[in-house]
C-alpha positions as CSV (number, residue, x, y, z in Angstrom):
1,X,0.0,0.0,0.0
2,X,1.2,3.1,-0.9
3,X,1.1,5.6,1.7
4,X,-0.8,8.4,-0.9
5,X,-3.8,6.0,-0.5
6,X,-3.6,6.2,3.5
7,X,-5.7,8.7,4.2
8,X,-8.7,7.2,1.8
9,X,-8.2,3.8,3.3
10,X,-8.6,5.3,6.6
11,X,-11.7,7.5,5.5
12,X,-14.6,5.0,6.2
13,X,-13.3,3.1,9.8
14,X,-12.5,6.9,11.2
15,X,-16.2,8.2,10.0
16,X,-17.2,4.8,11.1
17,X,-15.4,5.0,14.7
18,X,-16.9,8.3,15.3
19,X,-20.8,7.9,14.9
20,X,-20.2,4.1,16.8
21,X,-18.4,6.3,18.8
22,X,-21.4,9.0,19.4
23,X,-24.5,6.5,19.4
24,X,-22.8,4.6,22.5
25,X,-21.1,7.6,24.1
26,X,-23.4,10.6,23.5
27,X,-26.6,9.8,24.9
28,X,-26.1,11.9,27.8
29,X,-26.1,15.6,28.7
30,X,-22.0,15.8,28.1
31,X,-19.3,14.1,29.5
32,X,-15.9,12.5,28.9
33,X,-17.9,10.4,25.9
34,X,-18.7,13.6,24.3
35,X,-15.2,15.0,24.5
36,X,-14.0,12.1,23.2
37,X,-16.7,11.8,19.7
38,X,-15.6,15.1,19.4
39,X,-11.5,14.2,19.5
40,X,-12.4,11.5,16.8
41,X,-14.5,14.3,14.9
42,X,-11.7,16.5,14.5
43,X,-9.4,13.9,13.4
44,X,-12.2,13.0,10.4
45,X,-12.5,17.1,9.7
46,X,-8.5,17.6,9.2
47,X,-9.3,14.5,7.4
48,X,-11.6,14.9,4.8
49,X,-10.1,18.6,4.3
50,X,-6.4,17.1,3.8
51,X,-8.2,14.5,0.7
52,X,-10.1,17.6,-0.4
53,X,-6.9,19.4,-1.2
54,X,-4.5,16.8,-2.3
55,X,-7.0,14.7,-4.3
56,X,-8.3,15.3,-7.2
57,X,-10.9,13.0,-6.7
58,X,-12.7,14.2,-3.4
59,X,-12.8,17.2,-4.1
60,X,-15.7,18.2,-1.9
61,X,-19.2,19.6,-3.5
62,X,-20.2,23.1,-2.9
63,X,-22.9,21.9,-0.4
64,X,-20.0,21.0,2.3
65,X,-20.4,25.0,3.1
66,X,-23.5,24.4,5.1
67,X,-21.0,22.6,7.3
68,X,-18.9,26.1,7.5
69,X,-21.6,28.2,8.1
70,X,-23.1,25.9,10.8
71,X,-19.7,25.9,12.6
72,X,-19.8,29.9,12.0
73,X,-22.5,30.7,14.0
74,X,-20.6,29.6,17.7
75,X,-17.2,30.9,16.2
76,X,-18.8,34.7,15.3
77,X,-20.6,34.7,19.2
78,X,-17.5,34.4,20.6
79,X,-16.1,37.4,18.6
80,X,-15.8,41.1,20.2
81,X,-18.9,43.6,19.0
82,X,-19.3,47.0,19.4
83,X,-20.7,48.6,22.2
84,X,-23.9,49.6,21.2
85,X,-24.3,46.6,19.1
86,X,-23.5,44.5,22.4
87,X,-26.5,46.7,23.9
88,X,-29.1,45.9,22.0
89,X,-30.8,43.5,23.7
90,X,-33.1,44.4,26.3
91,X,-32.1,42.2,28.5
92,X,-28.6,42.9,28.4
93,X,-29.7,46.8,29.1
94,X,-30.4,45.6,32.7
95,X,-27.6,43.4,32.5
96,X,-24.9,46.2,32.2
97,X,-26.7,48.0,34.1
98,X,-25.9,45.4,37.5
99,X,-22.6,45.0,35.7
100,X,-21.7,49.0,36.6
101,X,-23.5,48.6,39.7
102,X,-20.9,45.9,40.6
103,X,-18.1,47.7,39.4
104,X,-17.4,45.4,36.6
105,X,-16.6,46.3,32.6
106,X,-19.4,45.4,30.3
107,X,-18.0,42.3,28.3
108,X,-17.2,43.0,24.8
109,X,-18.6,39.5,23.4
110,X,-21.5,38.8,21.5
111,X,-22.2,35.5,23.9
112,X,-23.0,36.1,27.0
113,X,-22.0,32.7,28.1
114,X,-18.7,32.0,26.2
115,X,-17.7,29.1,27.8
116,X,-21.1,27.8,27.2
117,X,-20.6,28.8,23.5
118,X,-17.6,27.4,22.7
119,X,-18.7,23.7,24.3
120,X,-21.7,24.2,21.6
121,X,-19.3,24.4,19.1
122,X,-17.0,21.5,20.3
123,X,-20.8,19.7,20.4
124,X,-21.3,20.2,16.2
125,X,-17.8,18.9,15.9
126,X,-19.5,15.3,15.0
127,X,-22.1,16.4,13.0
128,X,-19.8,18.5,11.1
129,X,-17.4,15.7,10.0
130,X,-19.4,13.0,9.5
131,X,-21.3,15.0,7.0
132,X,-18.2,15.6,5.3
133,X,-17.2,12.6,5.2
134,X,-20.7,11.4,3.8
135,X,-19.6,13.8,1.3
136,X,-16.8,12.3,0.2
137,X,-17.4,8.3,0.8
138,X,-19.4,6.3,-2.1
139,X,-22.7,4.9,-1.9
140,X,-21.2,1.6,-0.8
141,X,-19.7,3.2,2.4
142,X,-21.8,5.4,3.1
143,X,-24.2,2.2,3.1
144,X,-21.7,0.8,5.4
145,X,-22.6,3.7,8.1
146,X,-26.8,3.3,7.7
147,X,-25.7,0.0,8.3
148,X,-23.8,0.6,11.9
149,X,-26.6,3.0,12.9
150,X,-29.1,0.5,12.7
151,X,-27.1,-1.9,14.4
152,X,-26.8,0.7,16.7
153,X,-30.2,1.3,17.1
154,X,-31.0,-2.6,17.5
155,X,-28.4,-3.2,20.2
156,X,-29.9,-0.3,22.0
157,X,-33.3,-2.2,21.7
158,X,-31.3,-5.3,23.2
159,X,-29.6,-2.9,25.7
160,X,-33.3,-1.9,26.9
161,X,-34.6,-4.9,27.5
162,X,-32.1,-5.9,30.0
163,X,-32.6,-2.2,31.6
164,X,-36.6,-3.2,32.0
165,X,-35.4,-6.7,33.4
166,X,-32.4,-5.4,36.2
167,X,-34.9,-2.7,37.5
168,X,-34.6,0.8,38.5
169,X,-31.4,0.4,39.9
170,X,-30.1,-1.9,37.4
171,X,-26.4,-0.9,36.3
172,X,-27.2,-0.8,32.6
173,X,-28.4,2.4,32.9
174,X,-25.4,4.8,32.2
175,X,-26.5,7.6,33.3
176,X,-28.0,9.7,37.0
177,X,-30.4,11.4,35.7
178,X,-32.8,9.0,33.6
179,X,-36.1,7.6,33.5
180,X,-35.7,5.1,35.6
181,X,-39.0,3.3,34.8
182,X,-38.6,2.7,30.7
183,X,-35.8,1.7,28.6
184,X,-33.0,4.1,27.5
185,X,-31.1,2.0,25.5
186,X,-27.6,3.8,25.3
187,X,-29.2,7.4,26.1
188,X,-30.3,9.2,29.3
189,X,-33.9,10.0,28.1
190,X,-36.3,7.4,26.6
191,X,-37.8,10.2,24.0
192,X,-33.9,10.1,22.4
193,X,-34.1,6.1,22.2
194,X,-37.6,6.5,21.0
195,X,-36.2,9.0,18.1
196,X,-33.3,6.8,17.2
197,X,-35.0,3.9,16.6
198,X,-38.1,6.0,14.7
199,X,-35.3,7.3,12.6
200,X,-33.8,3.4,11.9
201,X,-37.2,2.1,10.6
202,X,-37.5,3.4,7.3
203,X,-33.9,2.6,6.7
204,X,-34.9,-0.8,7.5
205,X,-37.6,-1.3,5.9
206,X,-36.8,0.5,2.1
207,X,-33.1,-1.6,2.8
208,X,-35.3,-4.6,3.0
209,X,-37.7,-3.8,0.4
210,X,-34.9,-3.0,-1.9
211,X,-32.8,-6.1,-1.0
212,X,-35.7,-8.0,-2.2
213,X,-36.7,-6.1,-5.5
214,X,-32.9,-6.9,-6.9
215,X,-32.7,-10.3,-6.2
216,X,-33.8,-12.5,-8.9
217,X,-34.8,-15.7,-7.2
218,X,-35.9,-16.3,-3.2
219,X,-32.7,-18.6,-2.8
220,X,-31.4,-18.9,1.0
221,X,-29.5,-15.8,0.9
222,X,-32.6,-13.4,0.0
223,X,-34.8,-15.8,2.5
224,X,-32.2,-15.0,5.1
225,X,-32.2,-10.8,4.0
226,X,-36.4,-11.3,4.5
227,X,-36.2,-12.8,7.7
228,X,-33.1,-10.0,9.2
229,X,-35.5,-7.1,7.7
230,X,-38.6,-8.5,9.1
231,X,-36.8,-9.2,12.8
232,X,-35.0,-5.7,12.2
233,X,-38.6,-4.3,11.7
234,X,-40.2,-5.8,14.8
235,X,-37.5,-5.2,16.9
236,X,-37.3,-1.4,16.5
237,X,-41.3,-1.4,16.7
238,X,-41.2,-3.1,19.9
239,X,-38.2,-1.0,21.2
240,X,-40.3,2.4,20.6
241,X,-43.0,1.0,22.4
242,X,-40.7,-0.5,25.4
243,X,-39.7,3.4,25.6
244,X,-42.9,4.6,26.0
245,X,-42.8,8.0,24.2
246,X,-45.8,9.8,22.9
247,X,-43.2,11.3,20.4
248,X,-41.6,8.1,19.4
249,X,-44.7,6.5,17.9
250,X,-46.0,9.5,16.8
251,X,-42.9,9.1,14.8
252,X,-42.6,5.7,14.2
253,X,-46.1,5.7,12.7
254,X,-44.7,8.5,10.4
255,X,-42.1,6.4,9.6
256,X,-44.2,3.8,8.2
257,X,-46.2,5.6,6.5
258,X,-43.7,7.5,4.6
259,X,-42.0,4.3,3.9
260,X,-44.7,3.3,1.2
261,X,-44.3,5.4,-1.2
262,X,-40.7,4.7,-1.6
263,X,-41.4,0.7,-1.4
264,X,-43.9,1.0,-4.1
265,X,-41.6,2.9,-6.3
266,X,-39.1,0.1,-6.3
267,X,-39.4,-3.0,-8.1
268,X,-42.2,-4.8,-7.1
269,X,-41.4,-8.6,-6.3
270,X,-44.5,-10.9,-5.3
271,X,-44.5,-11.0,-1.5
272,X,-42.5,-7.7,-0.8
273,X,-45.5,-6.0,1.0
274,X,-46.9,-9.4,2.5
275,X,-43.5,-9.6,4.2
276,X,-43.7,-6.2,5.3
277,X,-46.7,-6.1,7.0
278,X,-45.8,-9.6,8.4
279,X,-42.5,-7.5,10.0
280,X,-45.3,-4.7,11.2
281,X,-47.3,-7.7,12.8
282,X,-45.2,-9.2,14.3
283,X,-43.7,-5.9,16.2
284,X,-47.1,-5.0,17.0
285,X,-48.0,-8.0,18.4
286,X,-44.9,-7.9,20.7
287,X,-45.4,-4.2,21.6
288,X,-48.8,-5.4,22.7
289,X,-47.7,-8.2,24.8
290,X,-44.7,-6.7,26.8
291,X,-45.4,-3.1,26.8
292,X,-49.4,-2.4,26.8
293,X,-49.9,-1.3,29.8
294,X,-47.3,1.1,29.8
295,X,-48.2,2.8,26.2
296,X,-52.1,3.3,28.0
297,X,-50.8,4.8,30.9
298,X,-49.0,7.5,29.0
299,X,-51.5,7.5,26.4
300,X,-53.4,8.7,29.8
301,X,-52.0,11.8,30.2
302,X,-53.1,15.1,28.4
303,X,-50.5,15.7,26.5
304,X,-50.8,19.7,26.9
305,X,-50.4,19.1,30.4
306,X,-46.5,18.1,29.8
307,X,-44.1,20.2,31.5
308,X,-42.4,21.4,28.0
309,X,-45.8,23.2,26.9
310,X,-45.6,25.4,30.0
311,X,-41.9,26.4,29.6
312,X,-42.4,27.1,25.9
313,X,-43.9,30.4,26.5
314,X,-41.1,31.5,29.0
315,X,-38.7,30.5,26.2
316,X,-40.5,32.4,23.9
317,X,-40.9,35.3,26.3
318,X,-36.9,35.1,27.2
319,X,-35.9,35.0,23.7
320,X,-37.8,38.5,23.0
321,X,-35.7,39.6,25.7
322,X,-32.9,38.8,24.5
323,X,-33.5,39.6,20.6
324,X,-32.1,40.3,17.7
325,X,-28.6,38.7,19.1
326,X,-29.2,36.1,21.9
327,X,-27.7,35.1,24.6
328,X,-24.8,32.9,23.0
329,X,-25.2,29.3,21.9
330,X,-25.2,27.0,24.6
331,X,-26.7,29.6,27.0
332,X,-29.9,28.9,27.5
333,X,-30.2,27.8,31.1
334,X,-28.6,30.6,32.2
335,X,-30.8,33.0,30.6
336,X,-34.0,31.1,31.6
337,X,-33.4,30.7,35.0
338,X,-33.2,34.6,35.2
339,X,-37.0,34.4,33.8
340,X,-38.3,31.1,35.3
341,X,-41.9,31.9,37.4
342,X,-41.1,29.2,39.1
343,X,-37.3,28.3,40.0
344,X,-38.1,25.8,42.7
345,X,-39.9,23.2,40.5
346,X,-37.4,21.7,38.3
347,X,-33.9,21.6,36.5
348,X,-34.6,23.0,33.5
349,X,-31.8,22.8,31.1
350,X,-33.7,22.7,27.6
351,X,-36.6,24.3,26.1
352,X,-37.8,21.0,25.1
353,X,-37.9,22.8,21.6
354,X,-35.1,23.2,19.6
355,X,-36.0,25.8,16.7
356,X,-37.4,27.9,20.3
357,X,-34.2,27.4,22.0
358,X,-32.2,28.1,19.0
359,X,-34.0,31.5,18.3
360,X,-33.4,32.5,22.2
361,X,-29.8,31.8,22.1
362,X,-28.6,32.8,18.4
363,X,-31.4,35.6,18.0
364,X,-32.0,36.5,14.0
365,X,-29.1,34.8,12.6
366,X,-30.6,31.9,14.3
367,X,-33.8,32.6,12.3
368,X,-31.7,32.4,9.6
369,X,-30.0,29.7,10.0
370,X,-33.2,27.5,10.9
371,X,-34.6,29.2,7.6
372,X,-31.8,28.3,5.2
373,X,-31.8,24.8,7.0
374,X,-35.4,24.2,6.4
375,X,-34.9,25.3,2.5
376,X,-31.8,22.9,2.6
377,X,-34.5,20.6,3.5
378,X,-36.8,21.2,1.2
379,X,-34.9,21.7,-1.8
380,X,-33.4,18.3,-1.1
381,X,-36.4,16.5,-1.0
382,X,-37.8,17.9,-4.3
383,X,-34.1,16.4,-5.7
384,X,-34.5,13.2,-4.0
385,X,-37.8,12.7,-4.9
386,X,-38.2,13.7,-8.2
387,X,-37.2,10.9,-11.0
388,X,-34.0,10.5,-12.5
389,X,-32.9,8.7,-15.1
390,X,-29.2,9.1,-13.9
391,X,-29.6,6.9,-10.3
392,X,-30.3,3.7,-9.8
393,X,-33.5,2.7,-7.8
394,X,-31.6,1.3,-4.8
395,X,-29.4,4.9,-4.8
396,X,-32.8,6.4,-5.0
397,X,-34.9,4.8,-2.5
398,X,-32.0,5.1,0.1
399,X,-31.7,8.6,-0.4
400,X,-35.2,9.2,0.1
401,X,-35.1,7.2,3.1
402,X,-32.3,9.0,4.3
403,X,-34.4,12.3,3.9
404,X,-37.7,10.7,5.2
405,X,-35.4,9.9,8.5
406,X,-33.9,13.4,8.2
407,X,-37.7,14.9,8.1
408,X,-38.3,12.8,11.6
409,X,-35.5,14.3,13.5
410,X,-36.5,17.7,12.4
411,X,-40.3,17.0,13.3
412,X,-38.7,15.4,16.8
413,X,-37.4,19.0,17.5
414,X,-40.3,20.7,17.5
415,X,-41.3,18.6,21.2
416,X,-37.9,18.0,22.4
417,X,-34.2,18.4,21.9
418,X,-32.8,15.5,20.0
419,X,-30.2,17.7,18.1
420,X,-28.7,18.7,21.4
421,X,-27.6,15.0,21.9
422,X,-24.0,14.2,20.4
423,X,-25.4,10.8,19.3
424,X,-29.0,11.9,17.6
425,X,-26.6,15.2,15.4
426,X,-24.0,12.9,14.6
427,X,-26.4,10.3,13.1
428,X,-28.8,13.9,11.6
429,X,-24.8,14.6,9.9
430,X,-24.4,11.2,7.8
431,X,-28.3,11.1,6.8
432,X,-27.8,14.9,5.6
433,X,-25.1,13.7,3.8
434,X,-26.4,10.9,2.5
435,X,-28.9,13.2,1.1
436,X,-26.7,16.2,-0.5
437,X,-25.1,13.7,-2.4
438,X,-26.7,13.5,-6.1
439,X,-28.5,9.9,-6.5
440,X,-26.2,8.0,-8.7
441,X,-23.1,10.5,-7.9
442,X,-19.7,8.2,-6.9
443,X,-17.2,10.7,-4.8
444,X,-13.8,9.3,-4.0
445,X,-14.4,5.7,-3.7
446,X,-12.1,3.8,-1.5
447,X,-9.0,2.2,-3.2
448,X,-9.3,-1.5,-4.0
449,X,-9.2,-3.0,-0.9
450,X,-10.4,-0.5,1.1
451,X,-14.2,-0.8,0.2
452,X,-16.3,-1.5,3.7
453,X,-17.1,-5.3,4.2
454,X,-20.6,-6.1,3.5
455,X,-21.9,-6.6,7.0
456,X,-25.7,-8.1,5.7
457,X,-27.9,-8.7,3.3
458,X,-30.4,-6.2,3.9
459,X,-30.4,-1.8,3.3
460,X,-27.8,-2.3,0.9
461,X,-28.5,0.9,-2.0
């Protein structure tokens, strides 16, 4: 091996290392697992910048600046601003006002919490990479990393069963803070496992649908694809319900749904949707037999009666405080607790609504940002669902997956904050960049050898 074809041969384990890396390390609300996905994640970055300037080959697409002008965001809060600009902000009128009480110089930052801010930029470190290195990586390896995040997903499953079985205090459970009651798979919070797994399905189930549309003959290799699909499908069903969030089948039930319209598109093989409402059976019949009683008793509950619909309108109300600049990314608990009505109740350290919390702390340019990221969204679909003649229909239907999955996480944030967990942005990274990639595009394939291993039959493009 020559050593010019190093960095490509190390291109797929180092993306691969850092999102195994972030779903088993970044469930929580940081940590040494966090700092150390984001060590791997600026390794990949130097990365896949060093092979976009020394090969010809992959050369990155002019979509990798959405990467750049996420990271810019943090980077320009922790920048100096003028005075009056600084003093915009209502709230930060009172603030230098207590400041000069106190004898203390106004800070010149835009961030009011810049410690805060740079850890939020440290925190899109894996995001960041993996999508440029989704960039860069064919379909057959980027397969490879749909591929780890549904293992992923299905040892959480596994992981969450023996949580349920040791109990509250059962040692599985990685984390203080938790729901002690429900499994968390790898996380901290069951609505994060929930949106995991929701996000998996229709990877699964257009991976098995395609897996069965190319195969000429039902020989015992495509018999053995159907029955990992269908057991893939069930056990992600009955892992959404074992978590027992409102959210997560809300989402799951999305998931499905969306999923048809893709199968259908694909080459229909006699039995394809018999076997995939067999897989839907069978995890509905298992949801129903271990995890019943649990789904009712949530079901129970008002769901306007949830703590995150009465702190939305404090978030809302903060964030007018504190427009058009924020308070600095990452510096949302600090600015609500100034506002909270009631301090005494609860930790509060999310707005349980990302696009809320991300207007309070970035102010317009978070508008902005949310904006162009919804176009991004958009615009991407319209390309992934639209035919082409150029891609192939397993490159098609996985790309539409991808976005379909991509779509979830985004409806997720409008009740909660997946994207402020390493794992759920790292694994929001490599579906984004499975979808900016063109359908039928190669970029900088691995060098003989160096291709991924083909770890099963089934979501293979």
């Amino acid at each position: 091996m020559h050593f010019d074809e190093l960095p490509a041969r190390m291109h797929l384990p180092l993306a691969a290392a850092v999102l195994a890396s972030a779903l088993v390390l970044g469930g929580g609300q940081g940590g040494p697992g966090d700092s150390a996905v984001q060590a791997l994640a600026l390794c990949l970055v130097a990365l896949c910048l060093w092979r976009h300037a020394t090969e010809p080959g992959a050369t990155l697409p002019r979509s990798a600046w959405l990467a750049a002008l996420m990271l810019a965001l943090p980077l320009l809060q922790l920048l100096p601003v003028p005075g009056a600009l600084w003093l915009m902000p209502a709230a930060r009128t009172e603030i230098a006002a207590e400041l000069s009480a106190a004898g203390v110089d106004i800070p010149s930052r835009w961030s009011l919490v810049p410690l805060a801010t740079e850890r939020a930029l440290q925190w899109l470190l894996p995001a960041a990479a993996l999508y440029l290195a989704a960039l860069q990586l064919g379909a057959e390896q980027r397969s490879t990393l749909l591929k780890l995040l549904v293992l992923a997903a299905a040892a959480s499953v596994v992981l969450g069963l023996a949580q349920l079985a040791g109990g509250k205090d059962s040692a599985l459970r990685f984390y203080a803070i938790t729901n002690p009651s429900e499994a968390v798979g790898f996380f901290a919070n069951r609505n994060h496992l929930a949106s995991l797994l929701a996000v998996a399905l229709p990877l699964v189930v257009v991976g098995t649908a395609r897996w069965l549309a190319k195969r000429d003959e039902m020989d015992a290799r495509t018999l053995l694809g159907l029955v990992a699909g269908i057991g893939f499908v069930a056990l992600l069903i009955l892992g959404i319900a074992l978590a027992r969030s409102r959210a997560g089948l809300v989402l799951g039930m999305v998931g499905l749904l969306g999923c048809l319209p893709i199968v259908l598109g694909l080459r229909r093989r006699r039995g394809t949707r018999r076997a995939l409402a067999v897989a839907v059976a069978l995890g509905l019949t298992l949801s129903v037999q271990f995890a019943l009683f649990g789904i009712l008793q949530r079901l129970e509950k008002d769901p306007f009666e949830d703590t995150r619909f009465r702190l939305l309108p404090v978030a809302e109300s903060v964030a007018r405080e504190h427009w058009p600049l924020g308070a600095g990314m990452g510096g949302f608990r600090r600015a609500f607790e100034a506002e909270d009505p009631a301090p005494d109740n609860a930790y509060v350290n999310h707005a349980h609504n990302d696009w809320a919390e991300l207007w309070l702390e970035a102010g317009w340019p978070g508008w902005a940002l949310v904006g162009g990221a919804v176009a991004a969204l958009l615009v991407s679909g319209w390309r992934v669902w639209r035919p082409s003649r150029a891609a192939s229909p397993g490159q098609t239907a996985i790309a539409r997956a991808a976005w379909l999955a991509l779509l979830l996480l985004a409806l997720h944030s409008l009740a909660d904050y997946p994207l402020r967990k390493t794992a759920l942005l790292a694994v929001a990274g490599v579906l984004a960049g499975c979808v900016a990639t063109a359908p039928g595009r190669e970029k900088a394939a691995l060098p003989a050898g160096g291709a991924g291993r083909n770890v099963g039959p089934a979501f293979s493009p």
